[in-house]
N, C-alpha and C positions, 0 to 999 in steps of 0.2 A: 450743461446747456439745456434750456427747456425746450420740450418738444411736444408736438402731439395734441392732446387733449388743453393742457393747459397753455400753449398758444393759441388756440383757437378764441378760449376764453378771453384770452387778455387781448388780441384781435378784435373781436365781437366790442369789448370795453371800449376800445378802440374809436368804433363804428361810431358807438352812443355818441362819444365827444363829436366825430367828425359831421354828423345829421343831426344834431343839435346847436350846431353852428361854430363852435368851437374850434378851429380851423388849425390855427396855427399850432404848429407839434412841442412846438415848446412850453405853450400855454397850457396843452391836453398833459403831458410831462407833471408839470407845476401844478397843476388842482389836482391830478391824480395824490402826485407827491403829498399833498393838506391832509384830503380823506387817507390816505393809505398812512399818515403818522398821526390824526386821528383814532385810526383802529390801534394802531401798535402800542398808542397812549394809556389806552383799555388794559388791551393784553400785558403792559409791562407792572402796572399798578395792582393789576390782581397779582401778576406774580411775586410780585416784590411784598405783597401783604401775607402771602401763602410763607415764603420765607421768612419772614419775621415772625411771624405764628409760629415755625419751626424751630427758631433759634429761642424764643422768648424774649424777643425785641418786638419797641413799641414804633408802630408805623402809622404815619398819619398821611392818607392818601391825597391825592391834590384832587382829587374829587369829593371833597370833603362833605360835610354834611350841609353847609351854606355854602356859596360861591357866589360873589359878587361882580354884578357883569353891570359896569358902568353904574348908573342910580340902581339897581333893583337886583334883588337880593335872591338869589333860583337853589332849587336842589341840586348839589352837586352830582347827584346820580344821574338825573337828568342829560347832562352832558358828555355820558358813556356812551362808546358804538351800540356797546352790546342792548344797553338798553332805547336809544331813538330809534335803529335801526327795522321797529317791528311798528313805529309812528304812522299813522297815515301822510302820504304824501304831502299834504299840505303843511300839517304840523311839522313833518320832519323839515322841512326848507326852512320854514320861520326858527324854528330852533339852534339847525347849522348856521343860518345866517344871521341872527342875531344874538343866540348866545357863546355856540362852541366854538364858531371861527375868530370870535373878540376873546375869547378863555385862551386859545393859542395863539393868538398874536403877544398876548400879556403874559402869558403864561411864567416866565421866568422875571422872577421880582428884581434882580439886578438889569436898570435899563443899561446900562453899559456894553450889556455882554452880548456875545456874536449872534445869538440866536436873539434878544430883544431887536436888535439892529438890523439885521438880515428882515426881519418880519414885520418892520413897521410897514415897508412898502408894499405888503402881504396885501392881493385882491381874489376876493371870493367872485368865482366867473359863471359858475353855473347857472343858466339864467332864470331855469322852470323846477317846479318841484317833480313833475314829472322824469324830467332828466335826471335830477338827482337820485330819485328813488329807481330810475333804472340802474344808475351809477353804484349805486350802495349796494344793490343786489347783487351785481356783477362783480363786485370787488368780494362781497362772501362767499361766492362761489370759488372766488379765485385764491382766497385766502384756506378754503376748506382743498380743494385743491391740493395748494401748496402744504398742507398740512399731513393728508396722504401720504405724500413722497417719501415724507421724510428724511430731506437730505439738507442739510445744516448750511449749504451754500445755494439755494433755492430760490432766499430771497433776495440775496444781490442778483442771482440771474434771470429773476423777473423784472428787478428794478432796467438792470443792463438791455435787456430786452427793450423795454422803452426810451431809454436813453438811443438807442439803436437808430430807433426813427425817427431823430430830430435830425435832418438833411443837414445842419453844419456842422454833426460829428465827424471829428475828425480835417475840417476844414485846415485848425490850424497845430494840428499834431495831436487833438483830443481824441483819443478812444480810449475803452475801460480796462482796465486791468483787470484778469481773470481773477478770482477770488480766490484761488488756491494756488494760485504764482504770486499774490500776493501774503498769505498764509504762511506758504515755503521761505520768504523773506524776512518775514517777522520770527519763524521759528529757527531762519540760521543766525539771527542779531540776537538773540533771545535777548528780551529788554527789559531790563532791572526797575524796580518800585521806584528809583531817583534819580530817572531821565528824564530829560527833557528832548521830548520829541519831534519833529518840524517835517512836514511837507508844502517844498516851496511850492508846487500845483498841485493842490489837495483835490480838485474836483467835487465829489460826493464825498471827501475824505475816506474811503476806504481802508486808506494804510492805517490812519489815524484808529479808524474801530477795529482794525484788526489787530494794532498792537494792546487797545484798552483789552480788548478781547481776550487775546493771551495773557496778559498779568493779570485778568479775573478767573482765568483756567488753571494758572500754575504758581502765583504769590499773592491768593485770594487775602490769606492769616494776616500776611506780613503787612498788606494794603490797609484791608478794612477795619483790621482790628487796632492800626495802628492811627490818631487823631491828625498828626503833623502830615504822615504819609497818604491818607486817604484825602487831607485839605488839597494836597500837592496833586494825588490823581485828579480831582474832581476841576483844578483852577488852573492849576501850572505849568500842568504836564504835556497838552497836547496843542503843537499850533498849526495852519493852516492857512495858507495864502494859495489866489487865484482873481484872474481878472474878468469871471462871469458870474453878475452877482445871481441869478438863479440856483446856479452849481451849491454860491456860500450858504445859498437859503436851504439849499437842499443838504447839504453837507452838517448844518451846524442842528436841524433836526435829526439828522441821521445818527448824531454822535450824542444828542440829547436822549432819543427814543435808546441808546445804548449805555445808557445811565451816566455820559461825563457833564455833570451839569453847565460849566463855563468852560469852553475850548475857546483857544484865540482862534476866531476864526474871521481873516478878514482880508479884506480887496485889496489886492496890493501886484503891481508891476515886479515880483520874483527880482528880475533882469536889471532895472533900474537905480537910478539913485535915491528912490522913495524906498526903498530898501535897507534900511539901517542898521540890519543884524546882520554882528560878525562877532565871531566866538561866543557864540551864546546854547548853542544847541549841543547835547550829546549823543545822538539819535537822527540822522536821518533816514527816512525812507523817501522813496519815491521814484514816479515812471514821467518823467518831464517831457514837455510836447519835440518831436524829434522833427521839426520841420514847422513851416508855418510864418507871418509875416513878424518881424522886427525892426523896430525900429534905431538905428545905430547910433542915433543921436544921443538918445535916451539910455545908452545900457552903459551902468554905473565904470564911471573910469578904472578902475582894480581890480577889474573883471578882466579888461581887456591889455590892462601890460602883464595878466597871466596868461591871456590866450586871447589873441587879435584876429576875432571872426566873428561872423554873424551867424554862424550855426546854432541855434537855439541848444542841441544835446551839449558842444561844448562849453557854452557859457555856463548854463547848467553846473559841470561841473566841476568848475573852477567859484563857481558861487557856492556848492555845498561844501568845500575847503576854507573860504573864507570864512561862514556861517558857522562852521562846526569845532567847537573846545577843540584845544588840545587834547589827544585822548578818543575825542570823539569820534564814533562811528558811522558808516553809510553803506548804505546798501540800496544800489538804483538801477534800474534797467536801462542799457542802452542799444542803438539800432549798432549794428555788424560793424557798419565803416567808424565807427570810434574805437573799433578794437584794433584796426589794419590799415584807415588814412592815411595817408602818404604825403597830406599838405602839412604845413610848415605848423600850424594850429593845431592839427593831432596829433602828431608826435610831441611839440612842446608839452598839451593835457598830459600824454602818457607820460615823458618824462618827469615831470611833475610829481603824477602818483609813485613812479615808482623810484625813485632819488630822491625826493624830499618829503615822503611821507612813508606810510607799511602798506601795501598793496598788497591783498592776502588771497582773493580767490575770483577767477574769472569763470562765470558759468555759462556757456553755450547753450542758447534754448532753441528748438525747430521754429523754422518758421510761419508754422501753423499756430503755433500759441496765441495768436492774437485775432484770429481770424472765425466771425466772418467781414471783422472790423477792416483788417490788412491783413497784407500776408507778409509785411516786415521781418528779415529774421533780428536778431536782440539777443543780448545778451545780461547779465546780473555781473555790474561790481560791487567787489566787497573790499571799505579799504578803511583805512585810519589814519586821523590826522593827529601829525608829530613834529612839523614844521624843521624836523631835523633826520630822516632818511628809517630806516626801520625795515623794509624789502629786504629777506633775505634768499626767498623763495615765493614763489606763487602757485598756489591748488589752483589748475584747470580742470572743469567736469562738463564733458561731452555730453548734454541732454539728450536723448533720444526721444524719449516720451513722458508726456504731463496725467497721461491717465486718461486723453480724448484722442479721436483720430484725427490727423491733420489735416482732413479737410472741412469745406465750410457747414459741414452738420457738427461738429464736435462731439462725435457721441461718445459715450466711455468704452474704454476699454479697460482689457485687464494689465498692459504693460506700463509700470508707473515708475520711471526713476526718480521722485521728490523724497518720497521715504529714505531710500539709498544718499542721495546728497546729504539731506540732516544731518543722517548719522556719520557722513563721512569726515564733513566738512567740522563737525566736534568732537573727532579723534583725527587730526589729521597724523599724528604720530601713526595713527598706522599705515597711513598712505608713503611712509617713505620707501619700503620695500617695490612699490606699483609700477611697473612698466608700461612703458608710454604706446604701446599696443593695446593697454586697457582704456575703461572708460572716465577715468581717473588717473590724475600723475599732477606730483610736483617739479615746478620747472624752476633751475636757482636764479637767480637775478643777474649774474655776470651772462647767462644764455642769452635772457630776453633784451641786455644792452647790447650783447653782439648784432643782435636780431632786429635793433633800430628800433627796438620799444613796441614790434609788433607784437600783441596781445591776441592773436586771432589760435584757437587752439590747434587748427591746420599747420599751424608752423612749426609745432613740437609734437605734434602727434604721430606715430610710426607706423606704416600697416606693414601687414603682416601676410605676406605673399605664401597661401601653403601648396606646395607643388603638387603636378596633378599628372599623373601616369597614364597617357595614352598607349594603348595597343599596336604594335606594331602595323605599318600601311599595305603591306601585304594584306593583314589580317581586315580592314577596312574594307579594300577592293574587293573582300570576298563578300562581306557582307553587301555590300554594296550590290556585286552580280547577284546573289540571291533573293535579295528585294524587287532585283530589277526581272528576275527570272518569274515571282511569283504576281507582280505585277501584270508582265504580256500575258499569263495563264490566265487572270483573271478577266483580262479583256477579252483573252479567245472565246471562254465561257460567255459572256457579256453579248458577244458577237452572236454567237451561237442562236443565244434565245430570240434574239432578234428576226 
């Protein structure tokens, strides 16, 4: 979580949009969002040329040496942060407004794709050059800032930050997924160079860069070095649906400024019969809104002779069963009552997972993990679709702590069990020895049907009473008169000086 210094900054940025007229928080969000993947645009182009210098590959920067903005024909340099950024005021306005923000609206030559479409309806709002060149300065501060820290989740928690303060976060089950509960996800699916990925409410896509993210950390060789493979990350691989198009505008920059050139990224009712994928995905991730309005008219009939409700978390996930190969895996976050429901709709979803498909691991996280958004407690399934039963056992893991304190400052601490899961949950062979007084244990599958499909880890978990050897009450009473003896002395004293 940021704090401190670097709130203050991004506050202060704040201020600029809000007395420069700029009013609306989702508007101040969205132009920030432009300049701040302008800058990144910079920064990823050098580095990407710095790399290729290193390998002995030839790079050709999309700031090239011409760039063509509508009739007339500009230096490509020109259209770098690093270089308008030092412009006077006036120049620099005329510049973002008529060259750099028409360079990113066109930016990607396939008109088809999520980021052309998302950004045609793209409006540069800033009114004064003034404003802007206050805008620009505040954002280098904030970027030199962020740069200090040094902590590699910095910048989702500044973007999170502002997402923060748009008043209908959260209206209708939207808030953000921490960046390292999402991390922890991507690193228990670990996800292979020839998946196909899907978040049915991508938001800023997050999961989405986090899992490009990990196969550029851990099957960089086997991706880029490979022409079929690297076509498949770049086009195939990542898709994204969500029904707020700012989110996809901001989502399908977020995943371009993180090198996937074409993600599907697009508007779509998840829930619905505009919905046409099923068995198509090998991969999903995702934190679906846990609440929120639906409409029942609209949410696709096969949805509901799996599970006949309106609860957004279970339709959820009886749609990422349909959507998901044979084979296919998922890993999603859900609030408590889908682990322990008692209506006729949650226990059908559990029986579901765990009779006709592999239901492999339930993880219990504190209810601070989400907070200062909510204070929802939630959980992580982890399951695989087989459309013929596979449960033969379930790893439960009692979260204690993400590495922040649970309440609404999140600051870090040193107590982190996500390390501990990883590695637990990809050796579960050694978990079979583990009693159910630990923080970890396997539970067989004949238990949790006795158990009416409750998935809640209170219900297999055993505490563990250590007895505790009181003093005999003679010996009590004595101390007790003695206390009570040195007490009146003291008062006589007391009395005394009076």
């Amino acid at each position: 979580m940021i704090t401190g210094e670097l709130k203050n900054k991004i506050n202060a940025l704040w201020e600029i949009f809000w007395t420069g007229g700029i009013t609306n928080p989702l508007d101040v969000v969205e132009q920030m969002t432009y300049l701040m993947f302008i800058h990144d645009l910079d920064e990823t182009d050098n580095l990407r040329a710095k790399e290729s210098a290193m390998l002995g590959l030839p790079y050709e920067s999309m700031f090239g040496a011409e760039v063509q903005i509508g009739e007339r024909t500009i230096p490509g340099n020109q259209l770098k942060w690093s270089v308008f950024h030092d412009f006077p005021a006036g120049k620099m306005y005329a510049t973002v407004q008529e060259w750099v923000f028409p360079f990113i609206k066109n930016l990607h030559t396939d008109k088809a794709s999520a980021y052309a479409k998302y950004m045609d309806d793209a409006i540069f709002k800033i009114p004064t050059p003034l404003m802007l060149d206050k805008v620009v300065t505040a954002l280098d501060e904030i970027y030199s800032q962020m740069a200090q820290l040094r902590d590699g989740d910095v910048r989702g928690d500044v973007y999170e930050f502002l997402l923060s303060k748009i008043a209908t976060a959260g209206v209708n089950g939207q808030f953000r997924t921490p960046r390292h509960i999402i991390k922890m996800m991507v690193e228990l699916m670990a996800p292979g160079p020839e998946e196909v990925i899907c978040d049915p409410a991508c938001g800023t896509s997050g999961f989405l860069v986090a899992a490009g993210e990990y196969l550029k950390a851990n099957r960089k060789e086997e991706i880029f070095f490979n022409r079929e493979k690297k076509a498949h990350y770049m086009n195939g691989m990542f898709h994204g649906f969500d029904m707020d198009r700012t989110m996809l505008r901001i989502g399908a920059m977020n995943m371009m400024t993180h090198g996937v050139d074409n993600p599907t990224i697009e508007y779509r009712d998840s829930l619905s019969d505009q919905n046409p994928d099923r068995e198509k995905y090998s991969l999903i991730l995702a934190n679906p809104p846990f609440k929120g309005s639906l409409d029942a008219d609209i949410v696709s009939a096969d949805l509901l002779k799996l599970c006949k409700t309106k609860k957004t978390e279970l339709l959820f996930l009886a749609l990422f069963l349909k959507m998901l190969k044979v084979g296919g895996r998922c890993a999603c976050i859900v609030p408590d009552g889908v682990l322990f429901g008692s209506s006729r709709a949650h226990r059908d979803i559990r029986r579901e997972l765990v009779d006709h498909h592999r239901l492999e691991a339930v993880i219990s996280m504190p209810s601070g993990v989400f907070k200062p958004y909510a204070g929802v407690s939630t959980g992580v399934l982890i399951f695989t679709k087989t459309g013929h039963g596979g449960t033969d056992r379930v790893w439960f893991y009692d979260m204690r702590s993400d590495g922040f304190s649970l309440d609404d400052k999140r600051t870090a601490v040193a107590e982190n069990d996500i390390p501990d899961i990883v590695a637990r949950f990809h050796d579960l062979a050694g978990e079979e020895a583990r009693e159910r007084t630990e923080q970890s244990f396997l539970v067989p599958r004949e238990e949790i049907v006795e158990n009416g499909y409750d998935l809640s880890i209170n219900k297999y978990k055993k505490t563990e009473y250590v007895p505790v050897e009181y003093p005999p009450t003679s010996e009590i009473f004595a101390q007790l008169r003695q206390l009570e003896a040195e007490i009146q002395k003291g008062l006589e004293e007391l009395e005394g000086m009076v």
